[in-house]
C-alpha positions as CSV (number, residue, x, y, z in Angstrom):
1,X,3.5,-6.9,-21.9
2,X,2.2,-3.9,-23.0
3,X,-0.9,-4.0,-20.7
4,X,0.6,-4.8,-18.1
5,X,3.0,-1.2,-18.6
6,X,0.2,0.8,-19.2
7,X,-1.2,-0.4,-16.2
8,X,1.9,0.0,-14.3
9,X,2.4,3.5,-15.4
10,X,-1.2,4.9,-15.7
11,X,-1.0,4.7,-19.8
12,X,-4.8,5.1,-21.1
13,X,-5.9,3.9,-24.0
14,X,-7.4,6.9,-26.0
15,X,-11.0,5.9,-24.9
16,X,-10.4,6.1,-21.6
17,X,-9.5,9.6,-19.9
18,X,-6.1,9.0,-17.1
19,X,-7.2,9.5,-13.9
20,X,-5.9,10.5,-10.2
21,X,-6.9,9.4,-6.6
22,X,-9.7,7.1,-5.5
23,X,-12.6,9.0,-6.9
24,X,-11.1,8.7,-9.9
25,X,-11.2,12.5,-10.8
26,X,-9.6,12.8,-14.6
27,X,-6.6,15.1,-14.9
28,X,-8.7,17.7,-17.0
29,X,-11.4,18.3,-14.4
30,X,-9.0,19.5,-11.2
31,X,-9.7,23.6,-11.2
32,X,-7.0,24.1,-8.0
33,X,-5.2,22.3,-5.8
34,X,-4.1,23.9,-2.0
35,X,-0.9,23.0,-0.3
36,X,-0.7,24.7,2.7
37,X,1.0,24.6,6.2
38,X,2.0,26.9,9.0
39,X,3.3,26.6,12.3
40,X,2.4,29.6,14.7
41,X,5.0,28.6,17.6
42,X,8.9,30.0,17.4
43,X,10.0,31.1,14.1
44,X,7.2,31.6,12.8
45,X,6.1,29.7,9.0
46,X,3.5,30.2,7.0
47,X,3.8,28.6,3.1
48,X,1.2,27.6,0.4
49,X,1.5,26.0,-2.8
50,X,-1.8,26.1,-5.6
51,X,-2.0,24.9,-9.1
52,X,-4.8,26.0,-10.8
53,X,-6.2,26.6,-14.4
54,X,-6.7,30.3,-15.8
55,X,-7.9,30.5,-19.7
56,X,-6.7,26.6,-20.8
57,X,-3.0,27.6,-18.9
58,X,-1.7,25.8,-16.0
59,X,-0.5,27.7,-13.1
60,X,1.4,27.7,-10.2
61,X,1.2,30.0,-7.4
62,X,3.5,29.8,-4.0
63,X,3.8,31.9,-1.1
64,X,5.9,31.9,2.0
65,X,5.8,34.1,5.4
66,X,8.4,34.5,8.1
67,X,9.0,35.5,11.0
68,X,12.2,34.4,12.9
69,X,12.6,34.4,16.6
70,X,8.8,35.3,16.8
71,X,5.5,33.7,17.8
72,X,2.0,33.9,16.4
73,X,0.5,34.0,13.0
74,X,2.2,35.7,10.1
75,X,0.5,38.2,8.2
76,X,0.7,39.8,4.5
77,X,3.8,42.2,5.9
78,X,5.5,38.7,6.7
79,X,5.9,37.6,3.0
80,X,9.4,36.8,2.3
81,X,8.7,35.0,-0.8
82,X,5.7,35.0,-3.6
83,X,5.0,34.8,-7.2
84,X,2.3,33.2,-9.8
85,X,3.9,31.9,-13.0
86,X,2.4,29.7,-16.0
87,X,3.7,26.2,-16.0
88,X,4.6,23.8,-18.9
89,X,2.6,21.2,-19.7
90,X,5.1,18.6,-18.2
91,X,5.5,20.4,-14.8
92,X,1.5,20.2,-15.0
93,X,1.6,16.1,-15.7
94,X,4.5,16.0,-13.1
95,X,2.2,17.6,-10.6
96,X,-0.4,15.4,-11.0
97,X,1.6,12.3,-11.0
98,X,1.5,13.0,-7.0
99,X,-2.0,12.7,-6.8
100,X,-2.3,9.2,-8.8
101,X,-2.6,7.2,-5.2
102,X,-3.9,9.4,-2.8
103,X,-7.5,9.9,-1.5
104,X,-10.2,12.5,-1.5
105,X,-13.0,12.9,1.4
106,X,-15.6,15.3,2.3
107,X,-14.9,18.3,4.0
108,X,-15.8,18.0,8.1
109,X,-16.8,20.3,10.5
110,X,-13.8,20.4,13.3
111,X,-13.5,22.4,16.2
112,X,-10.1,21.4,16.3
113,X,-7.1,24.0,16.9
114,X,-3.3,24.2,17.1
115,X,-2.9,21.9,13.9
116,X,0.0,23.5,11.7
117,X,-1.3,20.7,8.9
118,X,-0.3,20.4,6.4
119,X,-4.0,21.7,5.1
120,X,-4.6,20.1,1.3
121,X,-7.4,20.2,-1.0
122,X,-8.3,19.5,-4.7
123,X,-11.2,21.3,-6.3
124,X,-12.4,20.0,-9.6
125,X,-15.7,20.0,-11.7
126,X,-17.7,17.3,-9.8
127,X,-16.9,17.9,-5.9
128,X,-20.4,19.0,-4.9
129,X,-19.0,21.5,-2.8
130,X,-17.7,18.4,-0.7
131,X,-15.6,16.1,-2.0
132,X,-12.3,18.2,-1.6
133,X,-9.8,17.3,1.6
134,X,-7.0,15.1,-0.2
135,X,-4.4,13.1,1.1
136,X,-1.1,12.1,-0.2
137,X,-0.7,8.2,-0.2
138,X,2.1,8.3,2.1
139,X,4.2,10.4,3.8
140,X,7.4,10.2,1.3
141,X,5.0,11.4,-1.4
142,X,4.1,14.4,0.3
143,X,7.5,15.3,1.0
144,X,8.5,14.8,-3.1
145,X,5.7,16.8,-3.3
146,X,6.9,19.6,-1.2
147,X,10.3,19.3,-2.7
148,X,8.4,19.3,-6.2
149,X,7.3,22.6,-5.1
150,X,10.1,24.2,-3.9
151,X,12.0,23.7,-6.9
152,X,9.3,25.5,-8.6
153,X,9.4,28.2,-6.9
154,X,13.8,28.4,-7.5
155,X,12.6,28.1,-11.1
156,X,10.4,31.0,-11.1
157,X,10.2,32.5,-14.8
Protein backbone atom coordinates (compact mmCIF):
# COMPACT_ATOMS: atom_id res chain seq x y z
CA UNK A 1 0.00 0.00 0.00
CA UNK A 2 2.50 2.27 0.77
CA UNK A 3 4.35 1.77 -2.65
CA UNK A 4 1.75 1.96 -4.44
CA UNK A 5 1.03 5.91 -2.66
CA UNK A 6 4.32 6.90 -3.18
CA UNK A 7 4.04 6.05 -6.62
CA UNK A 8 0.74 7.55 -6.92
CA UNK A 9 1.85 10.80 -5.42
CA UNK A 10 5.52 11.10 -6.55
CA UNK A 11 6.84 10.10 -2.79
CA UNK A 12 10.72 9.24 -3.22
CA UNK A 13 12.43 7.28 -1.16
CA UNK A 14 15.47 9.32 0.28
CA UNK A 15 17.86 7.64 -2.35
CA UNK A 16 16.16 8.61 -5.10
CA UNK A 17 15.82 12.57 -5.93
CA UNK A 18 11.67 13.42 -7.09
CA UNK A 19 11.56 14.25 -10.44
CA UNK A 20 9.37 16.26 -13.11
CA UNK A 21 8.48 15.78 -16.87
CA UNK A 22 9.76 13.11 -19.26
CA UNK A 23 13.44 13.85 -19.06
CA UNK A 24 13.18 13.29 -15.78
CA UNK A 25 14.84 16.70 -14.70
CA UNK A 26 14.95 16.65 -10.54
CA UNK A 27 13.19 19.50 -8.85
CA UNK A 28 16.68 20.97 -7.61
CA UNK A 29 18.17 21.41 -11.03
CA UNK A 30 15.27 23.75 -12.82
CA UNK A 31 17.24 27.49 -12.74
CA UNK A 32 13.84 29.33 -14.52
CA UNK A 33 10.87 28.52 -15.91
CA UNK A 34 8.98 31.14 -18.68
CA UNK A 35 5.36 31.45 -18.93
CA UNK A 36 4.56 33.74 -21.45
CA UNK A 37 1.72 34.76 -23.91
CA UNK A 38 0.49 37.78 -25.84
CA UNK A 39 -1.98 38.54 -28.24
CA UNK A 40 -1.17 41.59 -30.61
CA UNK A 41 -4.81 41.89 -32.17
CA UNK A 42 -7.67 44.21 -30.27
CA UNK A 43 -6.99 44.89 -26.69
CA UNK A 44 -3.97 44.37 -26.69
CA UNK A 45 -2.12 41.51 -23.92
CA UNK A 46 1.02 40.84 -23.11
CA UNK A 47 1.72 38.64 -19.54
CA UNK A 48 4.69 36.42 -18.38
CA UNK A 49 5.07 34.43 -15.46
CA UNK A 50 9.09 33.03 -14.30
CA UNK A 51 10.18 31.10 -11.29
CA UNK A 52 13.63 31.08 -10.91
CA UNK A 53 16.35 30.53 -8.16
CA UNK A 54 18.53 33.59 -6.87
CA UNK A 55 21.12 32.67 -3.82
CA UNK A 56 19.17 29.14 -2.62
CA UNK A 57 15.61 31.40 -2.73
CA UNK A 58 12.80 30.67 -4.91
CA UNK A 59 11.32 33.37 -6.83
CA UNK A 60 8.61 34.45 -8.64
CA UNK A 61 8.41 37.08 -11.11
CA UNK A 62 5.06 38.28 -13.22
CA UNK A 63 4.33 40.89 -15.53
CA UNK A 64 1.43 42.08 -17.43
CA UNK A 65 0.91 44.86 -20.36
CA UNK A 66 -2.24 46.46 -21.68
CA UNK A 67 -3.50 48.15 -24.00
CA UNK A 68 -7.36 48.28 -24.45
CA UNK A 69 -9.10 49.16 -27.61
CA UNK A 70 -5.61 49.10 -29.34
CA UNK A 71 -3.64 46.91 -31.72
CA UNK A 72 -0.05 45.94 -31.90
CA UNK A 73 2.58 44.94 -29.49
CA UNK A 74 2.77 46.38 -26.00
CA UNK A 75 5.74 47.91 -24.79
CA UNK A 76 7.52 48.65 -21.25
CA UNK A 77 5.08 52.05 -21.09
CA UNK A 78 2.17 49.33 -21.31
CA UNK A 79 2.81 47.68 -17.87
CA UNK A 80 -0.22 47.66 -15.85
CA UNK A 81 1.04 45.19 -13.47
CA UNK A 82 4.62 43.81 -12.26
CA UNK A 83 6.57 42.68 -9.35
CA UNK A 84 9.40 39.96 -8.23
CA UNK A 85 8.81 38.51 -4.74
CA UNK A 86 10.55 35.37 -2.87
CA UNK A 87 8.29 32.44 -2.56
CA UNK A 88 7.84 29.78 0.23
CA UNK A 89 8.99 26.65 -0.10
CA UNK A 90 5.44 25.13 -0.63
CA UNK A 91 4.37 27.72 -3.40
CA UNK A 92 7.88 26.37 -4.94
CA UNK A 93 6.73 22.42 -4.58
CA UNK A 94 3.19 23.61 -5.72
CA UNK A 95 4.77 25.08 -8.80
CA UNK A 96 6.50 22.21 -9.69
CA UNK A 97 3.70 19.81 -9.09
CA UNK A 98 2.49 21.29 -12.72
CA UNK A 99 5.40 20.14 -14.33
CA UNK A 100 5.27 16.26 -12.99
CA UNK A 101 3.58 15.10 -16.48
CA UNK A 102 4.49 17.30 -19.01
CA UNK A 103 7.25 17.17 -21.73
CA UNK A 104 10.42 18.86 -22.59
CA UNK A 105 11.89 19.15 -26.37
CA UNK A 106 14.56 20.84 -28.12
CA UNK A 107 14.30 24.26 -29.11
CA UNK A 108 13.48 24.52 -33.24
CA UNK A 109 14.15 26.95 -35.64
CA UNK A 110 10.52 28.45 -36.83
CA UNK A 111 9.80 31.00 -39.17
CA UNK A 112 6.44 30.96 -37.97
CA UNK A 113 4.53 34.26 -37.04
CA UNK A 114 1.18 35.54 -35.62
CA UNK A 115 1.34 32.82 -32.75
CA UNK A 116 0.09 34.56 -29.32
CA UNK A 117 1.44 31.08 -27.63
CA UNK A 118 1.36 30.52 -24.92
CA UNK A 119 5.54 30.47 -25.20
CA UNK A 120 6.91 28.03 -22.18
CA UNK A 121 10.30 26.95 -21.30
CA UNK A 122 12.23 25.29 -18.34
CA UNK A 123 15.97 25.93 -18.01
CA UNK A 124 17.80 23.69 -15.67
CA UNK A 125 21.45 22.44 -15.15
CA UNK A 126 21.56 19.71 -17.95
CA UNK A 127 19.65 21.33 -21.06
CA UNK A 128 22.67 21.59 -23.31
CA UNK A 129 21.42 24.76 -24.47
CA UNK A 130 18.58 22.61 -26.05
CA UNK A 131 16.48 20.76 -24.17
CA UNK A 132 14.06 23.66 -23.00
CA UNK A 133 10.48 24.15 -24.87
CA UNK A 134 8.00 22.41 -22.24
CA UNK A 135 4.63 21.50 -22.47
CA UNK A 136 1.92 21.13 -20.03
CA UNK A 137 0.30 17.56 -20.13
CA UNK A 138 -2.94 18.87 -20.97
CA UNK A 139 -4.69 21.70 -21.49
CA UNK A 140 -6.62 21.81 -17.94
CA UNK A 141 -3.14 21.77 -16.40
CA UNK A 142 -2.04 24.74 -18.08
CA UNK A 143 -4.95 26.59 -17.17
CA UNK A 144 -4.45 25.54 -13.16
CA UNK A 145 -1.31 26.64 -13.93
CA UNK A 146 -2.26 30.04 -15.07
CA UNK A 147 -4.66 30.37 -12.33
CA UNK A 148 -1.74 29.19 -10.02
CA UNK A 149 -0.14 32.25 -11.16
CA UNK A 150 -2.53 34.75 -10.93
CA UNK A 151 -3.20 34.15 -7.43
CA UNK A 152 0.33 34.75 -6.94
CA UNK A 153 0.46 37.65 -8.26
CA UNK A 154 -2.95 38.92 -5.81
CA UNK A 155 -0.71 37.51 -3.15
CA UNK A 156 2.16 39.70 -3.78
CA UNK A 157 4.19 40.32 -0.38
Amino acid sequence: MIMLFRKLFGWRNKDKKATVTNKKIPIEDITEFYHTYENINFNAFYQRYRFYKKDDKFMFCHETREKPGEYGPTTEKDITSVGTFELSADDWNNFSEFLKDGTVSARKDSDETGSSGPWTFIYWKNDKGKYQVFQFPCYDTRQRFEEFCSALTRMER
